[in-house]
C-alpha positions in Angstrom: -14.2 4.9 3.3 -11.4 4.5 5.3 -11.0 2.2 8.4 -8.3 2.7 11.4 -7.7 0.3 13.8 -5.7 1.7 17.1 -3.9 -1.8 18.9 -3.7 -0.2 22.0 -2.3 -0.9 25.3 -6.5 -0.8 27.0 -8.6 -1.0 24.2 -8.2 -2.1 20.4 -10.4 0.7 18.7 -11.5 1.1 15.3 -13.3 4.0 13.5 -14.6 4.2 10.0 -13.9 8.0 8.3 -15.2 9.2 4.8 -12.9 10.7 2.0 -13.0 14.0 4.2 -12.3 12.3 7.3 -15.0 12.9 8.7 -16.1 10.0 11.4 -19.0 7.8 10.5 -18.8 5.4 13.7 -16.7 3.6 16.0 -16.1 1.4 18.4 -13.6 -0.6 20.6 -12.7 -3.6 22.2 -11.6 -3.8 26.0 -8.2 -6.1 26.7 -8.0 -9.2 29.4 -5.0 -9.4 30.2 -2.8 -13.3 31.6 -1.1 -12.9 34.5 1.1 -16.1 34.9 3.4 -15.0 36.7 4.5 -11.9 39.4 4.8 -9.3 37.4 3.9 -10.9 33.9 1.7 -9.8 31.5 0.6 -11.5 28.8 -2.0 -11.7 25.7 -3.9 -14.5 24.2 -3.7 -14.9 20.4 -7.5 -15.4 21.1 -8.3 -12.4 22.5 -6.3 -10.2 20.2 -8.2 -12.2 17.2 -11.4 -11.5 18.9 -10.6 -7.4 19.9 -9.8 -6.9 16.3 -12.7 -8.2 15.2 -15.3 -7.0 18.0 -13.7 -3.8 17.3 -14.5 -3.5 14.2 -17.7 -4.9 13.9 -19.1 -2.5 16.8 -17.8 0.6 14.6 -21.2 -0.2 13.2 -20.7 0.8 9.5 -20.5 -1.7 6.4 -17.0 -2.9 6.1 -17.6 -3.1 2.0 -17.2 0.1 1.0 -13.5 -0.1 2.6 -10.9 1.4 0.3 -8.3 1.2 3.1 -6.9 0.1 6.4 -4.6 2.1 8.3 -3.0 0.6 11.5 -1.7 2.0 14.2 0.0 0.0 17.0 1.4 0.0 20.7 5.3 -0.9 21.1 7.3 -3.8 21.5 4.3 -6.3 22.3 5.0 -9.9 20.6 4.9 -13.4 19.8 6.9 -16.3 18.8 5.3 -18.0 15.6 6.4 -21.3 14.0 6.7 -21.9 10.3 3.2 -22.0 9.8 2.4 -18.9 11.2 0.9 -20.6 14.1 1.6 -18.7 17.7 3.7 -21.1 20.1 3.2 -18.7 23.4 0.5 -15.7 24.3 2.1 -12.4 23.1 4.2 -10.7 26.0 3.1 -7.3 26.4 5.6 -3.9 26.9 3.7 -3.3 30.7 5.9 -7.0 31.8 8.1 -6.5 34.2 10.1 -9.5 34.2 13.0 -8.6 31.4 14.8 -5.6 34.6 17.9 -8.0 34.6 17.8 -8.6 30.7 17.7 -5.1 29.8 20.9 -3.9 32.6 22.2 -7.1 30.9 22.2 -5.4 27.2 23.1 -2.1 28.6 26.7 -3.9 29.3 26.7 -5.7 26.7 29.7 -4.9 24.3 28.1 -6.0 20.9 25.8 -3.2 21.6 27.8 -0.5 22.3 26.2 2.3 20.0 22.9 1.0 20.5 21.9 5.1 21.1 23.5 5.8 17.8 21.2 3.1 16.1 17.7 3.0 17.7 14.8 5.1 19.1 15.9 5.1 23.1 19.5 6.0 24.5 19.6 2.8 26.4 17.7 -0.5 26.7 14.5 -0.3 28.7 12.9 -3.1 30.8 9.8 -2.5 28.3 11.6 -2.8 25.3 11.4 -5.8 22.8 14.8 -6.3 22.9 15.0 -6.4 26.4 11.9 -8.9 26.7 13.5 -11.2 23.8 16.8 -11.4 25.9 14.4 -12.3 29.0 12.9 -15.2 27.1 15.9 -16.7 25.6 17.1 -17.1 29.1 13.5 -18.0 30.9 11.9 -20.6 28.1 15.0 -22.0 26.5 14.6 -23.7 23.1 11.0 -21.2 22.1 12.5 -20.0 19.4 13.9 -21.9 16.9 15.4 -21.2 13.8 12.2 -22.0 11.9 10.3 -19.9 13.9 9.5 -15.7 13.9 9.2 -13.0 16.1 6.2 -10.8 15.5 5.2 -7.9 17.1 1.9 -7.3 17.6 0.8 -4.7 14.4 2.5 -6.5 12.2 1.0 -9.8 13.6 -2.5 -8.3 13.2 -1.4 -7.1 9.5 -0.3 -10.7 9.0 -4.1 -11.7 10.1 -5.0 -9.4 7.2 -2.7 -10.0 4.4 -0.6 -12.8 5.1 2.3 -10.9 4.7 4.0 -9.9 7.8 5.1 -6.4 7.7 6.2 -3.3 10.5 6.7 0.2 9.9 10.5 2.1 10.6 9.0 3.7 13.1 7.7 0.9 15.0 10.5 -1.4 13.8 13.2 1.4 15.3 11.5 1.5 19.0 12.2 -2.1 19.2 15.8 -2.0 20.0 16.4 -4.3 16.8 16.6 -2.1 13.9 19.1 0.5 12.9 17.9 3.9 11.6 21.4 4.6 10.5 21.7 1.2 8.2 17.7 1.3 8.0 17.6 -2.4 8.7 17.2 -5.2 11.4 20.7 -4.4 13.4 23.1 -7.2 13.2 25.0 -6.7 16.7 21.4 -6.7 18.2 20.1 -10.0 16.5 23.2 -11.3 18.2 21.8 -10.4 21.5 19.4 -11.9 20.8 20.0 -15.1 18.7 17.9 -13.6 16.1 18.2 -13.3 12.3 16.9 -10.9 9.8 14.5 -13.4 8.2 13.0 -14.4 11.6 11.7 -10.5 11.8 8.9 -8.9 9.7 9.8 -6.9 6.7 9.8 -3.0 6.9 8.3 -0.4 5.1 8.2 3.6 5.6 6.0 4.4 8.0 2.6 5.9 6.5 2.9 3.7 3.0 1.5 0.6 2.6 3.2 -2.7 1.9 0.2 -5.1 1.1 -3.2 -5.5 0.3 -5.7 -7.8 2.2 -6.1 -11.4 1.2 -9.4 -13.9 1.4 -8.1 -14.7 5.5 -9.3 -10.6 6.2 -12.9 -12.3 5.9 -12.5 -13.7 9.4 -12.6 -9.8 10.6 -15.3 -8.9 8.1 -13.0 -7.2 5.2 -12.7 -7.9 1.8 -9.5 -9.1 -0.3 -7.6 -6.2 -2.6 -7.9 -3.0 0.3 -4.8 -1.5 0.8 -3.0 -1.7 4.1 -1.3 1.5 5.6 1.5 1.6 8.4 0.9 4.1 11.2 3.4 3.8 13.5 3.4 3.8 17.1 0.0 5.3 18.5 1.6 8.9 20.1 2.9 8.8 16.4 -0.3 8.5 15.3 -1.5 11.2 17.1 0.5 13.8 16.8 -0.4 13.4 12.6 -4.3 13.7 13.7 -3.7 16.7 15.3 -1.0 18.0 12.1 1.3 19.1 14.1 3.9 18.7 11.7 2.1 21.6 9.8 2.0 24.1 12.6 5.0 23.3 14.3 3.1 23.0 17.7 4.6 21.0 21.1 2.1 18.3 22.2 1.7 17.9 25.4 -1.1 14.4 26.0 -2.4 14.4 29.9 -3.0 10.8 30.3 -1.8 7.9 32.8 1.7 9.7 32.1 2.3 13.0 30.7 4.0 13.1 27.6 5.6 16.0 25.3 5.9 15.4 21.7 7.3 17.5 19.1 7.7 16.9 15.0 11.5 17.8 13.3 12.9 18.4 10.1 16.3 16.0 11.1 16.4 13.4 12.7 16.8 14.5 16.6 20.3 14.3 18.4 19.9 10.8 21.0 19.8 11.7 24.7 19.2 10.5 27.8 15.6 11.1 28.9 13.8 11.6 25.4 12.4 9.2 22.6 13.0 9.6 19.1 11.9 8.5 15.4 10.7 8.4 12.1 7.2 10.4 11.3 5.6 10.7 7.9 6.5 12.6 5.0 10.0 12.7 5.3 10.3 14.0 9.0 10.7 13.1 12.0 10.0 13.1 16.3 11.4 13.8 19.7 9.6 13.1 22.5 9.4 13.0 26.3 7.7 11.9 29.5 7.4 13.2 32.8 8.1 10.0 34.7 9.3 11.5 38.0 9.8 14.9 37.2 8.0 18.2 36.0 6.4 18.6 32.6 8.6 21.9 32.3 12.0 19.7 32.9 10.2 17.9 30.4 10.0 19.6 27.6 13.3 21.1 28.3 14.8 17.7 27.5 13.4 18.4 24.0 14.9 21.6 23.9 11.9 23.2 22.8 10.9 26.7 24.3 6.9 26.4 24.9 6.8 30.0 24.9 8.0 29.9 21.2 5.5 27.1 19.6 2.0 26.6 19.6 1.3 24.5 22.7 -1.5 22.0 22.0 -2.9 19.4 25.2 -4.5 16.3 24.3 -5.3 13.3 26.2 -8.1 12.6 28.8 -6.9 15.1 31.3 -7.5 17.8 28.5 -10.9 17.2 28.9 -10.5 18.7 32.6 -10.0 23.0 32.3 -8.7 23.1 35.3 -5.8 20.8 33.8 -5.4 22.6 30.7 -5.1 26.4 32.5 -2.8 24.1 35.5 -0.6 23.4 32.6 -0.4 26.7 31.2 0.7 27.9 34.5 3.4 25.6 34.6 4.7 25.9 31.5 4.0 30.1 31.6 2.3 30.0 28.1 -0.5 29.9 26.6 -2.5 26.1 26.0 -4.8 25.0 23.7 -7.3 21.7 23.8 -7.0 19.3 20.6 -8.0 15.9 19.8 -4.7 14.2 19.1 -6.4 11.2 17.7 -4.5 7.9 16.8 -7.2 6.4 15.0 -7.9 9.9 13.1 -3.8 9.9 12.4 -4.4 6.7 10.9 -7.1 7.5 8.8 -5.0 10.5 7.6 -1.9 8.5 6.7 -4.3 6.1 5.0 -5.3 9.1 2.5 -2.0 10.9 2.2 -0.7 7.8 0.2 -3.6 7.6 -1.8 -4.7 4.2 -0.3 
């Protein structure tokens, strides 16, 4: 059997699936969230401990058949760690909205001046690690020292599994840190930073998997020796539950915010407005969301004709027909409802690389 675990931004959720990924049970974990300060947000090493685990254990199937874990992760979420591992702060989630100043800061920042040529974004973000690294050099001087590492959240939890401390290139590239031309940590960014290589995780291909977990796995119910498989980002995730990479289809997920996701044979051009990245098997993904505008200007900024492509909608508002057939009006084409599931896409990695 094969267990996923989905770090998201709400709810950690895990799911057990059989060899033919089918779903034998699940179950999920809601998040409480620190507010210290105006417009912080902040996690607990505590409560992410405790989500993984309740997560897990409410999927309500024995965790000893396991043959692998795939994990799949939300962005730019992380901790400072000193040498023992131990965290020194909560983790600093991607919804704070304190780093505004740090990321216009980077965005004129000279070190960085291909920064679109290197990472997943065209310019630094408020909700980007970077940007939230840069925030807290400047707001909690002397939290990072040289002993000390930065660890995202997935590989954090993958730590807590294996003792190894491991992200994907997909993952790793959102971060504003790593280079997907060089594919490694990005020197001119660990600058920005004060940051060296060995304070960041190691990084793997996204859908492989590193390392195994060790005898500290027992404090979430698992076994030493199961593989450990590296999902990527949860839209990532996603789009491989719903194989969309083998019918070339345009995703559309109705959520909090509309997003538009599409899988590519080369790596996607960088422009303003649009996401892009590493996906399994060689391949690779552009994506978009609506923020302000209409889903149609949308996926125009993935220069994509829906009209062309399977169009697939996913996401709680699919659940709604009148949002499905709303959306086919908009985009003049015809929609279909999926399940573009992250926990599903995780499973599926697990099994493509014969964890």
């Amino acid at each position: 059997m094969i267990l996923a675990i989905d770090l998201g931004s709400t709810t950690f959720k895990a799911a057990v699936f059989d060899r033919d990924l089918r779903r034998l049970g699940d179950g999920e974990c809601r998040l409480s969230y620190l507010s210290p300060a105006e417009d912080a947000m902040e996690l607990t090493v505590d409560v992410v401990h405790t989500s993984v685990h309740d997560a897990v254990a409410s999927a309500s199937v024995s965790t000893d058949d396991i043959s692998a874990v795939g994990i799949t992760s939300q962005a730019h979420t992380f901790t400072v760690c000193d040498s023992t591992g131990q965290s020194k702060r909560p983790f600093i989630s991607w919804l704070d909205h304190r780093a505004g100043g740090a990321a216009e800061s980077l965005e004129h920042d000279r070190r960085l001046a291909g920064f679109r040529h290197h990472t997943s974004f065209h310019a630094p973000t408020p909700a980007m690690q970077i940007s939230l690294l840069r925030w807290l050099r400047d707001a909690e001087p002397g939290i990072i020292a040289s002993t000390d590492t930065v660890e995202q959240l997935g590989p954090y939890v993958v730590g807590a599994l294996s003792g190894q401390s491991w992200i994907d290139e997909n993952l790793a590239a959102m971060s504003g840190l790593y280079s997907m031309e060089t594919n490694n940590w990005w020197e001119p960014a660990l600058d920005a930073c004060t940051l060296r290589r060995d304070q960041l995780p190691r990084v793997c291909p996204i859908g492989t998997s590193p390392c195994k977990t060790s005898e500290v796995a027992g404090a979430f119910g698992l076994i030493p020796g199961i593989p450990v498989v590296l999902a990527g980002n949860d839209q990532t995730a996603g789009a491989y539950g719903a194989a969309i990479h083998e019918t070339g289809a345009l995703l559309i997920t109705l959520g909090t915010a509309e997003v538009a996701y599409v899988c590519c044979d080369e790596m996607p051009e960088s422009k303003p407005g649009r996401i892009r990245g590493v996906y399994p098997e060689g391949r690779f993904y552009k994506l978009t969301i609506t923020d302000f505008d209409t889903i149609a200007q949308a996926v125009g900024r993935l220069e994509v004709d829906p009209r062309s492509v399977p169009v697939l909608a996913a996401g709680g508002g699919s659940k709604s027909k009148q949002q499905v057939e709303r959306l086919a009006r908009r985009l003049n084409t015809t929609v279909t409802r999926t399940e573009a599931d992250a926990l599903l896409g995780a499973a599926r990695m697990a099994k493509t690389c014969g964890a």
